[in-house]
C-alpha positions as CSV (number, residue, x, y, z in Angstrom):
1,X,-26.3,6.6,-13.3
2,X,-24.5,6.4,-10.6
3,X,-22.2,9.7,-9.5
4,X,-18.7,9.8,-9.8
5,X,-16.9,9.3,-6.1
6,X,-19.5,8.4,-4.2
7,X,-19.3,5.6,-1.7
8,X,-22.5,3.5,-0.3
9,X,-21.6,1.8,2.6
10,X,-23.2,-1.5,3.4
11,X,-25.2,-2.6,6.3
12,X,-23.2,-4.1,9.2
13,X,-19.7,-2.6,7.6
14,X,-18.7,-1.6,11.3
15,X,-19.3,-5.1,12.9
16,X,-16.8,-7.0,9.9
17,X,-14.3,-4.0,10.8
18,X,-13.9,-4.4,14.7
19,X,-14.2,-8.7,13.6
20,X,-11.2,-7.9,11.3
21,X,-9.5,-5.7,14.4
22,X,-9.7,-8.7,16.4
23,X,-8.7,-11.7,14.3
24,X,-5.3,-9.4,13.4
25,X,-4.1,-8.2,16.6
26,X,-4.9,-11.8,18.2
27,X,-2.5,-13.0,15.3
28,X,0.2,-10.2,16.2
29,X,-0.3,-11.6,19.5
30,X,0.1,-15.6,18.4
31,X,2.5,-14.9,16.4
32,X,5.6,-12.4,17.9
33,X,6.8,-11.9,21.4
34,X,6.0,-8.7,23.4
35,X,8.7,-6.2,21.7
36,X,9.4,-7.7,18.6
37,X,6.2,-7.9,17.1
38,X,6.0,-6.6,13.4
39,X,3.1,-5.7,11.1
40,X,0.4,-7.9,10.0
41,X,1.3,-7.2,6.3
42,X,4.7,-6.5,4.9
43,X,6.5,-7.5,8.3
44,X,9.5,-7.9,5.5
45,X,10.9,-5.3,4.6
46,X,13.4,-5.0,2.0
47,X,14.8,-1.1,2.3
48,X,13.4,1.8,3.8
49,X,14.6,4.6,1.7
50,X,15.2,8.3,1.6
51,X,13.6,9.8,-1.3
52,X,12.2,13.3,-2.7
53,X,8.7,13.7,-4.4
54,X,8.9,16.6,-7.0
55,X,5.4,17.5,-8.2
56,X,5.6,18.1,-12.0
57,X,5.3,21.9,-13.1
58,X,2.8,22.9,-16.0
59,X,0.0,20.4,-15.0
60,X,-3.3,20.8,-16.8
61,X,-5.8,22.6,-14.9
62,X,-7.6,19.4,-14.0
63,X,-4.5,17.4,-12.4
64,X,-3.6,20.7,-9.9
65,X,-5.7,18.9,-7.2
66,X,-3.9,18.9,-3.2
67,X,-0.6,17.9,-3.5
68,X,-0.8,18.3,-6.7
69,X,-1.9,22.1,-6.6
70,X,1.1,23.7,-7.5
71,X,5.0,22.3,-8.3
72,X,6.9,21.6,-5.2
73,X,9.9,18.9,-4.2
74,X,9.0,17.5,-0.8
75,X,11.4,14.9,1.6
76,X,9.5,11.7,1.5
77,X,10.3,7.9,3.2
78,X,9.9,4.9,0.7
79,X,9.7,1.3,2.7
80,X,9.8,-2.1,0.2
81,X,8.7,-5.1,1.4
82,X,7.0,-8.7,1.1
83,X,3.0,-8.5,1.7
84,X,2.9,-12.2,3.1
85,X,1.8,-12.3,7.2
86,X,4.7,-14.0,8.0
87,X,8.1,-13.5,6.9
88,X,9.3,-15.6,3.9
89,X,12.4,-16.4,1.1
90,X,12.6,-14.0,-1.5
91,X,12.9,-16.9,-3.9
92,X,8.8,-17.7,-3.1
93,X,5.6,-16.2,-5.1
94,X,5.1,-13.5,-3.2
95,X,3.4,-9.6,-3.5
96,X,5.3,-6.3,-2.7
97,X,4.7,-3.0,-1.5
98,X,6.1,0.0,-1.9
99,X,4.9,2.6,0.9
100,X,5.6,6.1,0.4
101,X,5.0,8.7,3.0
102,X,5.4,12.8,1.7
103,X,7.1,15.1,4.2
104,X,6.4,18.9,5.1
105,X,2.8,18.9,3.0
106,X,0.6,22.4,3.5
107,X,-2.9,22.0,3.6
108,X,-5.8,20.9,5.3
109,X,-6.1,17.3,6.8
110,X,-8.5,14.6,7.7
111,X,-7.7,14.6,10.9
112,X,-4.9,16.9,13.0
113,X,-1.9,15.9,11.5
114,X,1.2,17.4,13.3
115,X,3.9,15.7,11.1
116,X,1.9,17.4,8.2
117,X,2.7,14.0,5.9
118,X,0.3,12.5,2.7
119,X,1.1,8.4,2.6
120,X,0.3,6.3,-0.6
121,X,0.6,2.4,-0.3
122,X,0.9,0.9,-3.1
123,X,1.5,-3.1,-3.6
124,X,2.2,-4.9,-7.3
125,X,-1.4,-6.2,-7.4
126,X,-3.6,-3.5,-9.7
127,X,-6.8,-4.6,-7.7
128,X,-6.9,-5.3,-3.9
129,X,-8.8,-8.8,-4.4
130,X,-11.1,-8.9,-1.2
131,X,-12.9,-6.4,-3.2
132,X,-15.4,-5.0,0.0
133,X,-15.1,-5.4,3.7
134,X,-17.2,-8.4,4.5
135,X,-15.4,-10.3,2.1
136,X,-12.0,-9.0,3.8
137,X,-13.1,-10.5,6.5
138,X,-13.9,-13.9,5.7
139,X,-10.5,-13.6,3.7
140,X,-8.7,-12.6,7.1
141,X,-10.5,-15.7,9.0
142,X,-8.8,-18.1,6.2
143,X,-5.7,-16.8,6.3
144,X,-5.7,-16.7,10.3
145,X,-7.3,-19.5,10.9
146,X,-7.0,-21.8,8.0
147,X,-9.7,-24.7,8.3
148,X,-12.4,-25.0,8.2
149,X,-12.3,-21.6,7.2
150,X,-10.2,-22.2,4.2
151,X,-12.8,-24.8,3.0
152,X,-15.7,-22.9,3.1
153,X,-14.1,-19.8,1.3
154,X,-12.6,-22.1,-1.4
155,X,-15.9,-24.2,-1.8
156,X,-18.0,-20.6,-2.6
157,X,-18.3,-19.9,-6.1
158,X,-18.7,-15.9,-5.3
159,X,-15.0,-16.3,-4.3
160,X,-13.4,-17.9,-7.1
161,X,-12.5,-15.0,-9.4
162,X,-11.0,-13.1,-6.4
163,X,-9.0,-16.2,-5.4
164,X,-7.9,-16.7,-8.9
165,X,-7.0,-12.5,-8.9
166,X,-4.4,-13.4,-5.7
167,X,-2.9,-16.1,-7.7
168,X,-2.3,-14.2,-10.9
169,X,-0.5,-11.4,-8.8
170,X,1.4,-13.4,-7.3
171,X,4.7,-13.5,-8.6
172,X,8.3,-14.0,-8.0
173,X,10.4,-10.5,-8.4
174,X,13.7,-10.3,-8.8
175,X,13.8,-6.8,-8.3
176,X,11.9,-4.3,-6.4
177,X,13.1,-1.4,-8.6
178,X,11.9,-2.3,-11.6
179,X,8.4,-3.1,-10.8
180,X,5.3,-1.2,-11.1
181,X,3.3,-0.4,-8.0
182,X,-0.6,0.5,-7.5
183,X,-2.5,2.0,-4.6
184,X,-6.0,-0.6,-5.8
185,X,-7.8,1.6,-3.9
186,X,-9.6,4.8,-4.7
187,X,-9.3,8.8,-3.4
188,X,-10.8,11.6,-4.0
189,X,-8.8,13.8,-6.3
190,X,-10.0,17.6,-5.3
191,X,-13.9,17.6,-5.4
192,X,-16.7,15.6,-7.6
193,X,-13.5,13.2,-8.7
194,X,-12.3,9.9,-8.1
195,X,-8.5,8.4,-8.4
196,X,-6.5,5.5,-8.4
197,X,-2.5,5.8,-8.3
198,X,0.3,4.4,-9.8
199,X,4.0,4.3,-9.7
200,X,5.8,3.4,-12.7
201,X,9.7,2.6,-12.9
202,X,12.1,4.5,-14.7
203,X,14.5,1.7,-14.4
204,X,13.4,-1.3,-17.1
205,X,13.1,-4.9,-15.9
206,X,16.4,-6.5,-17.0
207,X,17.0,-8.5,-13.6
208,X,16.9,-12.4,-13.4
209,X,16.9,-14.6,-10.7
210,X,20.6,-14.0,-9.2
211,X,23.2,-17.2,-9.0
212,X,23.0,-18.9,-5.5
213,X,20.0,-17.0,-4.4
214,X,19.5,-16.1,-0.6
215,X,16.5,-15.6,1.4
216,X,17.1,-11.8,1.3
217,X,18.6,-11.7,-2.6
218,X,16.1,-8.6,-2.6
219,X,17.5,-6.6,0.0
220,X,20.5,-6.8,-1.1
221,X,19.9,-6.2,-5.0
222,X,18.3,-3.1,-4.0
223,X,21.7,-2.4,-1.5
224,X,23.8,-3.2,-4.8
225,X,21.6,-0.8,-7.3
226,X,21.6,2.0,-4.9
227,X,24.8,2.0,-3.8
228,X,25.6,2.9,-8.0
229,X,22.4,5.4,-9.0
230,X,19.3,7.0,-8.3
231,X,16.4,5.3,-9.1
232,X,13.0,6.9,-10.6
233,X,9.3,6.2,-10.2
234,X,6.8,8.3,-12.2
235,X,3.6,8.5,-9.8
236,X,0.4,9.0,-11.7
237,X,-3.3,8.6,-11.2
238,X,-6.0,7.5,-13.5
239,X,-9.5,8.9,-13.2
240,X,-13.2,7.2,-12.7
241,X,-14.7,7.7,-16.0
242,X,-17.9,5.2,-15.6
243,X,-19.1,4.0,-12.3
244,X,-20.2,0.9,-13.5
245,X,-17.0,-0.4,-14.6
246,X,-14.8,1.3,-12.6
247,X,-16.8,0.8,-9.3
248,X,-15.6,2.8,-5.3
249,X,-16.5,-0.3,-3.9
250,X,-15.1,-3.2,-5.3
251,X,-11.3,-2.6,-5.5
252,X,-11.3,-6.4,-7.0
253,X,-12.3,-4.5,-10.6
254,X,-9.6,-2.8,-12.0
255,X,-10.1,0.2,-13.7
256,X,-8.9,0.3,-17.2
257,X,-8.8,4.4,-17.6
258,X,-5.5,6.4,-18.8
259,X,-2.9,7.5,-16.4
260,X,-1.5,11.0,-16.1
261,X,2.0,12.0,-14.5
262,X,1.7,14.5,-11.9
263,X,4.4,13.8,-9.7
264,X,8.3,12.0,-9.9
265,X,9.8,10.1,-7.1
266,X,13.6,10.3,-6.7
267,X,15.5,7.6,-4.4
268,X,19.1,8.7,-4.2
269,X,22.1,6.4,-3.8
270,X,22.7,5.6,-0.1
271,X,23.7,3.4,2.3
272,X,20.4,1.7,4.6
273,X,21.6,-0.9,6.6
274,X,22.2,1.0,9.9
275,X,20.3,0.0,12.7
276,X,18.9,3.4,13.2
277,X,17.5,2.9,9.5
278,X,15.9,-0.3,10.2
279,X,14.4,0.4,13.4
280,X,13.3,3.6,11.6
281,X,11.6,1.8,8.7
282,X,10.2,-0.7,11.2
283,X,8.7,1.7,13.4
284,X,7.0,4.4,10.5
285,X,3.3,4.4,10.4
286,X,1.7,4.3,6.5
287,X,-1.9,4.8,6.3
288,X,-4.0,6.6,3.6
289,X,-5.8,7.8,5.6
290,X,-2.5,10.4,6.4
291,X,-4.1,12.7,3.9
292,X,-5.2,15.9,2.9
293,X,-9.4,16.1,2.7
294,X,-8.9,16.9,-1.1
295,X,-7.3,13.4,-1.2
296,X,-9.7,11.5,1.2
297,X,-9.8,7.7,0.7
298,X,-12.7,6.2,-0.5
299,X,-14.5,3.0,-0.6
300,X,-15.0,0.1,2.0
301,X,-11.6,-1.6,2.3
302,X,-10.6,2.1,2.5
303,X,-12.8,2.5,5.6
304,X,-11.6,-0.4,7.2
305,X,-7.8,0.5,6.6
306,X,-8.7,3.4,8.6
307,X,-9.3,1.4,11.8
308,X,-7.1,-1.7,11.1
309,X,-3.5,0.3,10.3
310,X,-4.5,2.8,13.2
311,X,-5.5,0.5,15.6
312,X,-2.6,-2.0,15.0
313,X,0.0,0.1,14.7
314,X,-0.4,1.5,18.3
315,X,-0.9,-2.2,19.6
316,X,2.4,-3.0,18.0
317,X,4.4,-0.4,19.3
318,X,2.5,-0.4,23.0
319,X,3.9,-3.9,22.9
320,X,6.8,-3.2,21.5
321,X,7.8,-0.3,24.5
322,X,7.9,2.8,21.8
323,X,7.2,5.8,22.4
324,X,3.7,7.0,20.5
């Protein structure tokens, strides 16, 4: 039986990664001007959100992992958006993300770590539907390129069940409060176990498609709810039980064990539509691999976010004249 955790990485992982590298930033640079060019996914964003993060007290022994070590309220960003490349109407199928980034964390870090942050990214998808890195690949050429490569990954029977996976999660929302969010891939939860994370709503989904319906209806939904109550997210993570069925590396199969509370996310009313805020949310960095050791990510699509988010995000704001 295989052990809980534990990662095999293929042959050839490394080439697909600096492929994928390639393909993206030559997109960035197709696709946006020099200083105005946005991320590869969620260039959209809806809100980019003051929040708090307030790690549960009395946690069973087996839950004080990290962050989760001992209760504590930490300053955290929130940023919603659209996953889609390029920018589209709210009122289209769509995925969304919810990126949260924890302020002022004490502990020891992957790498040095001078803003001393832990980032989960979290989308509405439960599974992440490339499932390994050489499939994210070929998925990235479709998607950039289109044909031929579009007819090729369509025609392949392995693909069929991952292409039908995008379809079912994507959705149109009508409100990005009320959803529930997922992180798809696994982390290390303190040593010998394995995590994936969710964030669950406190606020239940009662919205509807809104009368005369802009392009940005979910911008300013999310302007309208905050600017009349907090809004509440449980975050909680579900363990790897059986390493057959709820595999490291293939974040295409979700995992179907119990989730526990450990933490409560609190996004106080305010006002986000300065330009300091925007340029702010459009400018923050979210990668997982932002995180304490005893939180490490885990798994192939895990390893390539490592070089894809870095490597892009200092290409987008060397192009885009910010300062690193």
């Amino acid at each position: 039986m295989k052990e809980l955790g534990k990662e095999e990485i293929p042959l050839h992982e490394d080439v697909h990664i600096d492929e994928i590298v390639q393909d993206m930033q030559g997109f960035l640079e197709r696709t946006y001007a020099p200083g105005k060019t946005k991320r590869h996914f969620h260039p959209k964003m809806h809100g980019c959100l003051k929040a708090t993060f307030e790690v549960k007290e009395d946690l069973p022994s087996h839950l004080k992992k990290g962050l989760f070590s001992k209760p504590n309220t930490y300053d955290a960003w929130v940023r919603f958006s659209s996953a889609p490349p390029k920018e589209a109407s709210d009122k289209k199928p769509s995925g969304l993300g919810m990126a949260i980034k924890v302020m002022g964390v004490d502990g020891d870090f992957i790498e040095p770590n001078a803003e001393m942050v832990q980032d989960f990214l979290m989308t509405t998808s439960p599974v992440l539907s490339p499932g390994h890195v050489a499939n994210y690949r070929r998925a990235m050429k479709m998607l950039i390129y289109g044909l031929p490569h579009t007819i090729f990954y369509v025609l392949d029977p392995s693909n069929w069940r991952r292409i039908t996976l995008t379809l079912k999660y994507r959705k149109r929302f009508y409100n990005v409060l009320e959803q529930m969010y997922f992180s798809g891939a696994p982390m290390l939860f303190g040593e010998g176990a394995a995590v994936k994370c969710a964030v669950k709503p406190h606020k239940s989904k009662t919205s509807g498609k809104p009368q005369n319906a802009t392009d940005f209806f979910l911008q300013q939904r999310l302007m309208e709810d905050l600017a009349m109550e907090d809004a509440y997210f449980d975050f909680m993570v579900q363990f790897q039980e059986d390493p057959a069925s709820e595999p490291i590396e293939d974040t295409s199969r979700q995992w179907k064990t119990t989730f526990h509370t450990v933490a409560t996310i609190c996004i106080p009313k305010q006002e986000f539509s300065s330009q300091e805020r925007i340029t702010l949310g459009e400018n923050l960095q979210f990668n997982p691999w932002h995180a304490l050791k005893s939180h490490r990510p885990l798994g192939g699509i895990n390893r390539a976010r490592k070089a894809v988010y870095g490597i892009l995000a200092d290409f987008r704001k060397q192009r885009n004249g910010v300062e690193p």
